[in-house]
FINU-489818 format. One record per residue (C-alpha): residue number from 0; residue in one letter; x, y, z. Coordinates in Angstrom, 2 decimals, padded with zeros to 5 digits. Layout:
! FINU-489818
  lodo  nulo       c1       c2       c3
   NUM     A        X        Y        Z
...
This chain:
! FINU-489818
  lodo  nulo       c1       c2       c3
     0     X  -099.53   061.98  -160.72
     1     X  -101.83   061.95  -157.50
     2     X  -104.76   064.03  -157.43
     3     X  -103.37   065.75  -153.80
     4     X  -100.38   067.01  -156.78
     5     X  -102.23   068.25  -159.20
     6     X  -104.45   070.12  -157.25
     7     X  -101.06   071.46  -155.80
     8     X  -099.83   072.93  -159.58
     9     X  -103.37   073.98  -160.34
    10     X  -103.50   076.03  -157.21
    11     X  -100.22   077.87  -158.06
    12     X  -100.83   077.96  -161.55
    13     X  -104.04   079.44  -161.21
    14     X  -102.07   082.31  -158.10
    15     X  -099.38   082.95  -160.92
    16     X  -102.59   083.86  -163.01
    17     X  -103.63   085.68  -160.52
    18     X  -100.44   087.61  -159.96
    19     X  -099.63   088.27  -163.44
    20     X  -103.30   090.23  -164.10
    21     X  -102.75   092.20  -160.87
    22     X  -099.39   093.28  -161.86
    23     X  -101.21   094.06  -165.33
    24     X  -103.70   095.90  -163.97
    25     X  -101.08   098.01  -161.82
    26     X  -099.03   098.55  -164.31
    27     X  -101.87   099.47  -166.68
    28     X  -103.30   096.57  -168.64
    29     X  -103.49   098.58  -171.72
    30     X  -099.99   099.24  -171.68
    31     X  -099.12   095.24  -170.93
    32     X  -101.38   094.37  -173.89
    33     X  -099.69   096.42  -176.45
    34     X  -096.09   095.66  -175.27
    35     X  -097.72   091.73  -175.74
    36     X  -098.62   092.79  -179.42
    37     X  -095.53   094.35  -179.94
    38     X  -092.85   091.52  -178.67
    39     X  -090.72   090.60  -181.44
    40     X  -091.70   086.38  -180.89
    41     X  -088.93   085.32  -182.82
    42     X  -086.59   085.63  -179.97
    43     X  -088.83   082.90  -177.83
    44     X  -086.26   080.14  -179.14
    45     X  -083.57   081.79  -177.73
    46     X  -085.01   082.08  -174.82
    47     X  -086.72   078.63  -174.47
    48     X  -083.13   077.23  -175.43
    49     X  -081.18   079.05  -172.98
    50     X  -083.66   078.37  -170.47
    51     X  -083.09   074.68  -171.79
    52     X  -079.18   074.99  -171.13
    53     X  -079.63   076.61  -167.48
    54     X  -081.77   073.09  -167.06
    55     X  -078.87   070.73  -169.18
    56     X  -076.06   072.45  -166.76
    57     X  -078.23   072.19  -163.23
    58     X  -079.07   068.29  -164.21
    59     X  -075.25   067.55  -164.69
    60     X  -074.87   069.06  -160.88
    61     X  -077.48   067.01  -159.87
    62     X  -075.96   063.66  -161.86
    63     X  -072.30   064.95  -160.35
    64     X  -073.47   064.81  -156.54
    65     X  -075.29   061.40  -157.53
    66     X  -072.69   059.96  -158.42
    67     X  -069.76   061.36  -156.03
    68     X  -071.78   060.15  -152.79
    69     X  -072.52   056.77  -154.84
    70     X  -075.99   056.29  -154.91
    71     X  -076.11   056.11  -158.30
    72     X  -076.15   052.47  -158.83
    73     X  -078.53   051.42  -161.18
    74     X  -079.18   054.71  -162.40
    75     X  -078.80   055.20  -166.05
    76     X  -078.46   058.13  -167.87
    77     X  -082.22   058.77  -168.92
    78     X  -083.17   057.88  -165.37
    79     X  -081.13   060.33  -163.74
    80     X  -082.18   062.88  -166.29
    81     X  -086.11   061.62  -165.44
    82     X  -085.40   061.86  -161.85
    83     X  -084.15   065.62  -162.26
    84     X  -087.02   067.24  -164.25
    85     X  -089.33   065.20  -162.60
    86     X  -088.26   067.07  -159.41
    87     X  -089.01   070.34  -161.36
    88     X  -092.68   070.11  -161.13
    89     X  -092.17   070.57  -157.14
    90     X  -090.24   073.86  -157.86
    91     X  -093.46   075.73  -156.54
    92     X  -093.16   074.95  -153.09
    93     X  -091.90   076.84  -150.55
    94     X  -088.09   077.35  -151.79
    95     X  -088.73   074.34  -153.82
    96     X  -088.17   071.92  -150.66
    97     X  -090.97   069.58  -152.52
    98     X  -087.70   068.82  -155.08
    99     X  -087.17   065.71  -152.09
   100     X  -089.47   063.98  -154.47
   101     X  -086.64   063.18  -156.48
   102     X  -085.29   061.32  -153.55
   103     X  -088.86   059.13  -153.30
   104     X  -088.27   058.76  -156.72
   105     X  -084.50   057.44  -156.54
   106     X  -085.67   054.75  -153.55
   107     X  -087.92   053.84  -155.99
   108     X  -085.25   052.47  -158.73
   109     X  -082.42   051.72  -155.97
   110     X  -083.82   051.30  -153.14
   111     X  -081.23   054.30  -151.44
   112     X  -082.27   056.09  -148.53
   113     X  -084.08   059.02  -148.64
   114     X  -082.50   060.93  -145.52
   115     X  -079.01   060.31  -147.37
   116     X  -080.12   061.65  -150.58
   117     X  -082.51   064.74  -149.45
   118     X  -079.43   066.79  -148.81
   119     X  -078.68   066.26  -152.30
   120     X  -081.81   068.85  -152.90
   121     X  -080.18   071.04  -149.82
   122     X  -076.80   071.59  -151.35
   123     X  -078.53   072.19  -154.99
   124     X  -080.45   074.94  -153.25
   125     X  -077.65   076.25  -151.64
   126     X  -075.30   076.14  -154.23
   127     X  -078.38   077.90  -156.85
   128     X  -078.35   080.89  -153.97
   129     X  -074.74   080.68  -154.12
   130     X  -074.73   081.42  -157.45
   131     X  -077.36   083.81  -157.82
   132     X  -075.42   086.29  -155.40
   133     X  -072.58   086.38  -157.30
   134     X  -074.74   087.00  -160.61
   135     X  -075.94   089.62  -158.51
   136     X  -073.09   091.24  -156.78
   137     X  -071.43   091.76  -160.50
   138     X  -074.29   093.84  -161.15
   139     X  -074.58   095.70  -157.66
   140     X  -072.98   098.97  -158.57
   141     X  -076.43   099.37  -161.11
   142     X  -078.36   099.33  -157.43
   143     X  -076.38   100.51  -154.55
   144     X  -080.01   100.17  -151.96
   145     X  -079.42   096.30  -152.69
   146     X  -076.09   096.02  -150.86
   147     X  -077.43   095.61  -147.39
   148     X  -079.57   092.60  -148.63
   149     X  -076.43   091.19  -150.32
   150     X  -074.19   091.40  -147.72
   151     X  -076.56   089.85  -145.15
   152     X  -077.41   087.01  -147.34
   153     X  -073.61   086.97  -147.72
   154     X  -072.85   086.30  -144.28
   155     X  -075.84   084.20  -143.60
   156     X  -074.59   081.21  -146.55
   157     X  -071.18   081.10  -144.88
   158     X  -072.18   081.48  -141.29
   159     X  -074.03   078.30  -142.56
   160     X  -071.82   076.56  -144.63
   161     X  -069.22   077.20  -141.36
   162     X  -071.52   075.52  -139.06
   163     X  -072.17   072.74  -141.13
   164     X  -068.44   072.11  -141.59
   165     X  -068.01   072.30  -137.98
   166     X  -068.14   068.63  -137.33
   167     X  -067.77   068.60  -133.67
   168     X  -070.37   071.49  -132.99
   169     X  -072.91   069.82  -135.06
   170     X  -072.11   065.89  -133.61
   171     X  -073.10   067.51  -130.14
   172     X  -076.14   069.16  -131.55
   173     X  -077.31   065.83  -132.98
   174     X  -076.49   064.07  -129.30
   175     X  -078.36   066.82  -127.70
   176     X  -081.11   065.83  -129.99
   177     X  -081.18   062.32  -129.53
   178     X  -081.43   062.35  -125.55
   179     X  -084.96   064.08  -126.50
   180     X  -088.01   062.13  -125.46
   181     X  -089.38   060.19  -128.63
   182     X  -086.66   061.05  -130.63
   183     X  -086.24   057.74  -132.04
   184     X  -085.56   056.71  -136.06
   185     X  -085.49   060.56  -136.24
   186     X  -082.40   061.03  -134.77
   187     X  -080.87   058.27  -136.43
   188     X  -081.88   059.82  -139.88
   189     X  -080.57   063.64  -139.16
   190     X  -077.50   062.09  -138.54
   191     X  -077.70   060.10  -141.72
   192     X  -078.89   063.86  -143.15
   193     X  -075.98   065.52  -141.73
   194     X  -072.92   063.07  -143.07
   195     X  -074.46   063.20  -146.40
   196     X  -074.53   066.96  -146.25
   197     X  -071.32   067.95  -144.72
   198     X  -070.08   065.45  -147.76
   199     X  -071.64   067.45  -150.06
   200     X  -070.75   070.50  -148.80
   201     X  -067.34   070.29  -148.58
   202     X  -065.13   072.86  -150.02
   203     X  -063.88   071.29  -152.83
   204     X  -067.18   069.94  -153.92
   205     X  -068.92   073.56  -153.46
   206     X  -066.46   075.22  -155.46
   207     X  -066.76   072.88  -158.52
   208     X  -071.09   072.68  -158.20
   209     X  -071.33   076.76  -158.10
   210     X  -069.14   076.90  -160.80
   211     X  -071.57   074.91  -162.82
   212     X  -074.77   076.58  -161.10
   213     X  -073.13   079.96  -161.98
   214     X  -073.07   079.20  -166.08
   215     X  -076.48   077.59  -165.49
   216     X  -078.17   080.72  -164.37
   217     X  -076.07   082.93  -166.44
   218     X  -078.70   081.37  -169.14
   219     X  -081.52   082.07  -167.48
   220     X  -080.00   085.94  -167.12
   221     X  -078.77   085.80  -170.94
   222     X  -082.62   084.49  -171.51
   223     X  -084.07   087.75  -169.74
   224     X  -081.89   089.98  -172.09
   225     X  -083.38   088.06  -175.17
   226     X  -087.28   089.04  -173.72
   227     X  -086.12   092.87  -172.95
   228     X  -084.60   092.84  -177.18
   229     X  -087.84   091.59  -177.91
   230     X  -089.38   094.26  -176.68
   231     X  -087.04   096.85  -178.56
   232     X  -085.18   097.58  -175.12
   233     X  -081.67   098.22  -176.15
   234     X  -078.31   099.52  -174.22
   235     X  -074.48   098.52  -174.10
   236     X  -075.36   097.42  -170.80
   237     X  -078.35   095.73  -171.18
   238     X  -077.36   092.36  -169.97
   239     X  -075.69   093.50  -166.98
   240     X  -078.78   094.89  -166.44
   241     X  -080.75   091.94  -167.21
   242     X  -078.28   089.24  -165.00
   243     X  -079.07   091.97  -162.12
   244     X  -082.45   092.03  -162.26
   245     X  -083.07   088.25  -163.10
   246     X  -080.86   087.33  -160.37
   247     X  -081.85   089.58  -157.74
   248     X  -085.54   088.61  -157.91
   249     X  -084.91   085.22  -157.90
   250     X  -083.19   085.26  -155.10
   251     X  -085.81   087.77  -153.26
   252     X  -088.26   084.82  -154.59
   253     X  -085.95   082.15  -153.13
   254     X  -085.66   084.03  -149.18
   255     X  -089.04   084.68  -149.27
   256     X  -090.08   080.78  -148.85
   257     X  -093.19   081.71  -150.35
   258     X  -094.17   078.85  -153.66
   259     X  -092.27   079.55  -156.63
   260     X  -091.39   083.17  -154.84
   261     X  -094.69   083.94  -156.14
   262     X  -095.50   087.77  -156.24
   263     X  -092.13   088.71  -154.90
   264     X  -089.87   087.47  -157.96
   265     X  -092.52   088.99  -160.27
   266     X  -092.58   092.51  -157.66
   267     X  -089.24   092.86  -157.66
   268     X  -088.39   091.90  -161.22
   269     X  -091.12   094.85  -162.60
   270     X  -089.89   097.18  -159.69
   271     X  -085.93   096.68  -161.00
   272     X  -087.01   097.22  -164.29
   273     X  -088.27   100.23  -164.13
   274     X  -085.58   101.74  -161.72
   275     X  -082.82   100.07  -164.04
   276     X  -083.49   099.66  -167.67
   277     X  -085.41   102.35  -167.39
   278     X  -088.41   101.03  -168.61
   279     X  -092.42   101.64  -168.17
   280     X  -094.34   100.04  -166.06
   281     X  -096.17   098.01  -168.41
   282     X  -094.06   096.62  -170.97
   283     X  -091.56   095.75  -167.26
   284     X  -094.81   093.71  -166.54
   285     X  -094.86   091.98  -170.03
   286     X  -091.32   091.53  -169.32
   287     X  -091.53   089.98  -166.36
   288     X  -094.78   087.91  -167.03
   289     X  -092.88   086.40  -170.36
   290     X  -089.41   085.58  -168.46
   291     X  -091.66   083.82  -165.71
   292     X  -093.42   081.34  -168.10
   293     X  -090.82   080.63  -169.83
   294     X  -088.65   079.71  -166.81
   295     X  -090.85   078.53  -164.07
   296     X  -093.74   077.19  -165.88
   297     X  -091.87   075.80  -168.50
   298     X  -090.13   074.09  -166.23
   299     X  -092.71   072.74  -164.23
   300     X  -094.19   071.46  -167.53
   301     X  -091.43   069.38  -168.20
   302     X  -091.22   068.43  -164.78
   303     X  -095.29   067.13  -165.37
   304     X  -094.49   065.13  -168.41
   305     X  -091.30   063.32  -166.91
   306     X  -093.09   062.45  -163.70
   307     X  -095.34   060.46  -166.00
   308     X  -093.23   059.06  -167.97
   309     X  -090.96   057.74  -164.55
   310     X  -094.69   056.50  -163.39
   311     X  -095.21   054.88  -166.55
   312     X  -091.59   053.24  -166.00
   313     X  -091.29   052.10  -162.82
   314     X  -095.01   052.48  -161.33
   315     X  -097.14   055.73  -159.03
   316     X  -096.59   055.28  -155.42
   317     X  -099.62   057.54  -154.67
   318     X  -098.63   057.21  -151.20
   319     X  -095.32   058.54  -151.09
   320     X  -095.89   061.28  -153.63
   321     X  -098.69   062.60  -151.59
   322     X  -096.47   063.51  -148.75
   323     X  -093.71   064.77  -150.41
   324     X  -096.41   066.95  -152.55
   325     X  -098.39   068.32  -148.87
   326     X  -094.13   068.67  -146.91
């Protein structure tokens, strides 16, 4: 890992710190501490595991697209599965964008080009968001306020998905863009960008991939119900609750192009639990703060230990991982 990285992860590691005390300290910090000493810890496997399964299900997406727009060739198994989570330690960037390592990282093994397999990162992201709003539209009836936000982020995914399906449209964009002064290899690699993801985006292909991101982050939501037994929240509901809530701040987090969604998953996650559940303010904070480390941070962890275990296999390119860590 290249110093320019880890100073990267410390910085948001140390801002989700930073976060999680002033959402304490809102809250009441009193009130966070004794919901801490009162979690019932022996749900944290649960948790962990179904955070575990939300990462199995997302990795066989990733694998799926791999292999359907065939640059998988010489990629085993336990590299593709290295090549995933090591793209989770860049899921604290801005909408996790820095996940394009994982295309560095497949050049590295196969030599395939990296504008062909970045959109592979681009339809993962859009398929996640996909995926998340239906999570969340099951559970919109809980919070009628958030239907405005739904429906506009509605609208906006297929307005997009439309244009990039609209071959012609987007073949004169890219000539448009290539008459520009010094447009040069850069034109020739959108287009290159493009094929790959109007390929991957294809109807067919979108249905089955948010099928499998919708299971994946009905874990995740399944994992937040496990944190809110834990801390003696009960309710025939409660998991309809808990997909809403999970969902709907991750995808706040997501739109907000802000590192990790920083502040605004862990904002709107305390905020919807205490309008929802209902719960206080403070054991909503514990909540929140325990859902986030073991989703987020876990992830990056594993993301930290694969990336060295790819360097140790194939060799750092300090060079490449650099910029991918500062795009």
């Amino acid at each position: 890992m290249t110093p320019h990285l880890r100073r990267s992860i410390l910085i948001s590691l140390a801002l989700g710190l930073f976060i999680a005390i002033v959402l304490g300290l809102i809250s009441d910090i009193r009130e966070v501490a004794a919901s801490f000493g009162s979690f019932d810890w022996s749900v944290l496997p649960a948790v962990l595991g179904l955070t575990l399964f939300n990462y199995a299900l997302r990795w066989l997406k990733w694998d799926y697209y791999l292999r359907r727009m065939g640059m998988g060739n010489g990629v085993g198994t336990y590299d593709s599965v290295l090549l995933f989570t090591s793209g989770m330690v860049m899921a604290v960037t801005p909408a996790k964008v820095g996940e394009v390592l994982k295309s560095v990282l497949l050049k590295r093994i196969n030599g395939a080009s990296i504008s062909a397999s970045a959109p592979i990162v681009l339809a993962e992201r859009i398929t996640d968001g996909l995926a998340m709003l239906l999570l969340m539209g099951v559970g919109l009836t809980l919070y009628p306020p958030a239907r405005p936000a739904f429906v506009a982020l509605l609208v906006l995914t297929v307005a997009g998905l439309l244009l990039v399906q609209s071959q012609p449209l987007m073949q004169r964009v890219l000539a448009w863009l290539a008459r520009l002064p010094c447009a040069g290899k850069v034109a020739s690699r959108m287009t290159t960008a493009y094929e790959s993801s109007r390929r991957l985006l294809s109807w067919r292909l979108l249905f089955v991939s948010t099928v499998i991101s919708v299971v994946s982050w009905f874990g995740e939501c399944a994992a937040m119900y496990y944190v809110l037994v834990g801390l003696g929240v009960s309710g025939e509901d409660l998991l309809l609750k808990a997909t809403f809530v999970f969902a709907a701040s991750t995808l706040f987090g997501l739109v907000s192009f802000l590192p990790g969604g920083l502040g605004v998953s862990e904002a709107s996650s305390a905020g919807l639990l205490v309008l929802l559940v209902p719960m206080a303010a403070g054991p909503a904070t514990t909540a929140t703060i325990i859902i986030r480390f073991c989703t987020l941070w876990f992830g990056v962890s594993l993301g930290v230990v694969a990336l060295a275990l790819f360097s140790r296999r194939y060799g750092a390119s300090p060079v490449e991982t650099s910029s991918v860590a500062g795009s």
